[in-house]
LUMKOL-826587 format. One record per residue (C-alpha): residue in one letter; x, y, z. Coordinates in steps of 0.5 Angstrom, whole numbers, plus 500, padded with zeros to 3 digits. Layout:
BEGIN
aXYZ;...
This chain:
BEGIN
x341069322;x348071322;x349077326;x354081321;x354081313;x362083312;x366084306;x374081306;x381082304;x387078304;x394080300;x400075301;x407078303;x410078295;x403081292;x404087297;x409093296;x412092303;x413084304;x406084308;x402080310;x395084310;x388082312;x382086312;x375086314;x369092315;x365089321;x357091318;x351090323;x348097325;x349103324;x348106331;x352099336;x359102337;x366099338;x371099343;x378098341;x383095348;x389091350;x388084354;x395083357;x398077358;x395072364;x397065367;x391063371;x392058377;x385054377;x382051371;x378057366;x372056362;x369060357;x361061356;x357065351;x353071353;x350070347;x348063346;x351059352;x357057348;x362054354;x369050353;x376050357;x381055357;x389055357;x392057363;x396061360;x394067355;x398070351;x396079350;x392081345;x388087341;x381087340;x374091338;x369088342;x361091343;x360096347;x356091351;x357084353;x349083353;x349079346;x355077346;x364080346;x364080339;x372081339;x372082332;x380082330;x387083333;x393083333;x397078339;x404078342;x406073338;x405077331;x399073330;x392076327;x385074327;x379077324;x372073325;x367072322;x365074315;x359071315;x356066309;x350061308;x351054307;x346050303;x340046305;x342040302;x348040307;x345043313;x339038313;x345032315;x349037319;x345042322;x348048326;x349047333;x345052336;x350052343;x356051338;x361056337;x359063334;x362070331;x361073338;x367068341;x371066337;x377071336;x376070344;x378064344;x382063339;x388069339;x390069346;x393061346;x396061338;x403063336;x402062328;x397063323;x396056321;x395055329;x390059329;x387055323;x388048327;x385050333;x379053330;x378048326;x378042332;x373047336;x369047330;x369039329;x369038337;x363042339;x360044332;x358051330;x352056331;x353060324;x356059317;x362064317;x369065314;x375067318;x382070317;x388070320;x395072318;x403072321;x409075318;x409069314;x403067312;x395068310;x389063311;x382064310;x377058313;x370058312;x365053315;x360049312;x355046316;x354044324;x362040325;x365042318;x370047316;x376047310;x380052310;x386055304;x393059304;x393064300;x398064296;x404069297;x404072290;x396072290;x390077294;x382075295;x376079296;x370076300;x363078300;x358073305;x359068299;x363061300;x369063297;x374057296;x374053290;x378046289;x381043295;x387039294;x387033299;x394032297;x397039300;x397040307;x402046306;x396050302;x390046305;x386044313;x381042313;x375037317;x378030319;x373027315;x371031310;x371027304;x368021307;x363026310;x361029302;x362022300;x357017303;x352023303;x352024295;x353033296;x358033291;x354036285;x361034281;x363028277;x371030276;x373035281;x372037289;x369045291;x367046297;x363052294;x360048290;x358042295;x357047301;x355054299;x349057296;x348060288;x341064289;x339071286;x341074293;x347072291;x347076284;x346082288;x349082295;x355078294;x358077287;x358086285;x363086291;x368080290;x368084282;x369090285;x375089288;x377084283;x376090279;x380094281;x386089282;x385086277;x382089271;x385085266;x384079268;x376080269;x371079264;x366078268;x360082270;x358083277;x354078277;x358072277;x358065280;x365065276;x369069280;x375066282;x376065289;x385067288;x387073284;x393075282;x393083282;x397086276;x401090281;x403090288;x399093293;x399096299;x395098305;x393104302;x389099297;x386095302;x383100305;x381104299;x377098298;x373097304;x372104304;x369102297;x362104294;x363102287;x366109284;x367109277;x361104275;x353106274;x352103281;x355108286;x349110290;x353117291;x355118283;x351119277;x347112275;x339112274;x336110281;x336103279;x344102279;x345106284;x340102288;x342095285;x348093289;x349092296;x356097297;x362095300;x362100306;x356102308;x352106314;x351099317;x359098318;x362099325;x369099324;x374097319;x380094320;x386093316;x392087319;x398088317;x404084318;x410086317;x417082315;x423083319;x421087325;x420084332;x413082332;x411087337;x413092331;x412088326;x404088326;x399095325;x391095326;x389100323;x381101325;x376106322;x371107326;x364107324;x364108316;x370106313;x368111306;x367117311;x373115317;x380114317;x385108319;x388110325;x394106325;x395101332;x402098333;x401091336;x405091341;x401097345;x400096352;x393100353;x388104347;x386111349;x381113354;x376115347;x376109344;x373105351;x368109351;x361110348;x354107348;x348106344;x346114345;x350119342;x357121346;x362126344;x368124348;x367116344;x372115339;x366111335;x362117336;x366122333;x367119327;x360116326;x358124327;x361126321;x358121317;x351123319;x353130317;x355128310;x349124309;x344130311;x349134305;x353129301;x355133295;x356139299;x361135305;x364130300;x370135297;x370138305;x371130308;x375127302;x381133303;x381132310;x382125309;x387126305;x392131309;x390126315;x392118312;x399123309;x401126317;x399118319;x403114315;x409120317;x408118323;x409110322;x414112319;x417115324;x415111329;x420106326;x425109325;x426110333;x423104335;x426099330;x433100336;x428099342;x427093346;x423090352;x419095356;x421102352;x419098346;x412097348;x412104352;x414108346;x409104340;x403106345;x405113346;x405113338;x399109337;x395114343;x398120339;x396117331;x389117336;x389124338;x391127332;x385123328;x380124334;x382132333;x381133326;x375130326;x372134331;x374140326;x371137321;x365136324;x365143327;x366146320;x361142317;x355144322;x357151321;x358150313;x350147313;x346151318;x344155312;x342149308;x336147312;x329147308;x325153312;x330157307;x328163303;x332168299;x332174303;x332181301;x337184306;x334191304;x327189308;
């Protein structure tokens, strides 16, 4: 079984606002399994090093030398690192995985490997020795081929330049897409690619043998074309109501023209064009998403079978939501920004990290399975569980403070950038990390007002209540 069940985004630089490079992806696991958020610095080993799974024993050599990165790991190791997404020294990021299900026709060839690669290692292993978006991919892809792979799953990288999304299909194979640059997708634990062009290595990677593989084994289900969805994935009643809402949904909102479609869909287009250009703001707004607007929000006013009929996009079982952007121009240590909500993206806020850092807050290398008040992922989750004991109460109270904070946290990038664009060197990385560390105080101490305010608001709401004449 998969360990996470996530949903994706990918924005090419010309269908963003900015010429930005965005990838993003809510992390959906449990609803209590806090997060880190640090910084591993650049390092050259001496003696050879090699890389072994807690999680499944997993083991391969490493380069010498690794490059600095970001990365949200598990709050412990014991199942596994489970880096999750970051950005890199060289501008590059990297979020794994969102996790997919290959078929039973596929998987009775090519089984997966029990001892393979899985979620858990691969941003550890991959990140730190790439320097572009298509090196991650290549290099991914050749671990996958070489030691095959534990789980299906879909993985995103970006650079100022480019986004890639690759998926692997049974035990060794893997296919993986450029998005083109005036395009978006959105992923939702499904296959997503569609048609592969064997003849275009500048918009498709893919598994050495590949062809051969399908070939001799008679999976393609197609006479006249080759999907990789349609060989490698699954078309299930499972996927009508956990997957296929939310691939609509997003399209829905970016596309609103061009989708005809009903949410449940096996149609849906893996590339889309949106009918204007998007920003960061759009790819959190989705991944903080539930539906709003339809009869299938489980806060809004549907019956109870819609508001229950579709898996959300954010949920209570999200650990953090990230947000990648790569931005043109900029030196690489500017250029890139992670914007981590912890906990629940509908009920969290996207702190903006520059990627150039040196170290993360003392708050967000802590907390544990057990509720604590001086852990980042802590503060953000109470909140949560505060609005879900009175949600209609609390929404108007959470979605103001949300609002007044996203504004004071892109002022403060905006800021930052107009100093740090003429530093360099140390000062430069001295100075985003000062930043990025206040942009973490700010939304830390908000939030716990917010919770302060919200305890107080409800402490007359409980139901030992009565109407009490005060002339008794």
């Amino acid at each position: 079984m998969n360990y996470s069940a996530c949903t994706s985004i990918l924005i090419g630089s010309q269908a963003s606002l900015d010429g930005s490079v965005i990838i993003g992806r809510n992390e959906d696991a449990k609803a209590a399994w806090p997060k880190h958020f640090v910084v591993h610095p650049t390092t050259t080993a001496t003696t050879p090093q090699t890389f072994v799974s807690p999680d499944n024993g997993f083991t391969m050599p490493l380069p010498l030398t690794a490059a600095k990165y970001t990365a949200t790991p598990e709050w412990t190791p014991k199942y596994g690192l489970f880096e999750e997404a970051g950005i890199n020294a060289y501008g590059v990021a990297m979020s794994a995985t969102e996790s997919t299900y290959s078929n039973n026709r596929v998987l009775g060839i090519d089984p997966l490997v029990k001892n393979g690669i899985g979620e858990e290692a691969m941003v550890t292993v991959v990140l730190p020795y790439v320097k572009t978006a298509r090196a991650g991919v290549q290099r991914l892809g050749k671990l996958v081929e070489l030691y095959g792979t534990s789980e299906s799953n879909g993985i995103l990288f970006a650079d100022q330049r480019e986004a890639w999304y690759l998926e692997t299909g049974a035990g060794h194979y893997w296919v993986a897409q450029r998005i083109p640059d005036n395009a978006y997708a959105v992923v939702a634990n499904q296959m997503a690619i569609q048609a592969v062009d064997f003849n275009d290595p500048a918009n498709f990677l893919y598994a050495a043998d590949l062809q051969r593989f399908v070939t001799e084994n008679h999976l393609n289900p197609s006479q006249d074309h080759f999907s990789w969805r349609e060989i490698f994935g699954t078309q299930d009643q499972s996927d009508l109501y956990y997957n296929t809402p939310r691939v609509w949904y997003g399209q829905r909102c970016f596309s609103p023209r061009a989708t005809g479609t009903q949410p449940q869909s096996f149609d849906l287009p893996f590339i889309q064009y949106a009918d204007r250009k998007l920003g960061v703001d759009d790819a959190q707004d989705y991944l903080s998403s539930h539906y709003q607007g339809t009869p299938y929000d489980p806060v809004g006013d549907g019956s109870t079978a819609d508001k229950t009929r579709f898996r959300p996009v954010s949920l209570a079982k999200t650990q953090e939501s990230h947000v990648l952007q790569l931005r043109p121009d900029y030196d690489p240590a500017l250029a890139g920004i992670q914007w981590l909500a912890m906990g629940v993206a509908a009920q969290s806020v996207y702190v903006p990290f520059y990627g150039g850092i040196e170290s993360t807050p003392a708050a967000y290398h802590q907390g544990t399975e057990t509720y604590d008040t001086e852990s980042a992922y802590w503060v953000y989750k109470l909140v949560s569980v505060l609005t879900d004991a009175h949600y209609h109460e609390a929404w108007p109270v959470v979605s103001d403070v949300q609002d007044r904070l996203r504004v004071d946290l892109k002022h403060l990038v905006w800021e930052t950038d107009q100093v740090a664009q003429n530093l360099t060197g140390p000062e430069l990385t001295h100075y985003l990390t000062q930043r990025s560390n206040a942009a973490a105080a700010l939304g830390i101490q908000r939030y716990r007002d917010l919770a302060a305010k919200l305890i107080t608001q409800f402490t007359d709401m409980g139901p030992l209540n009565y109407h009490q004449d005060l002339n008794l």
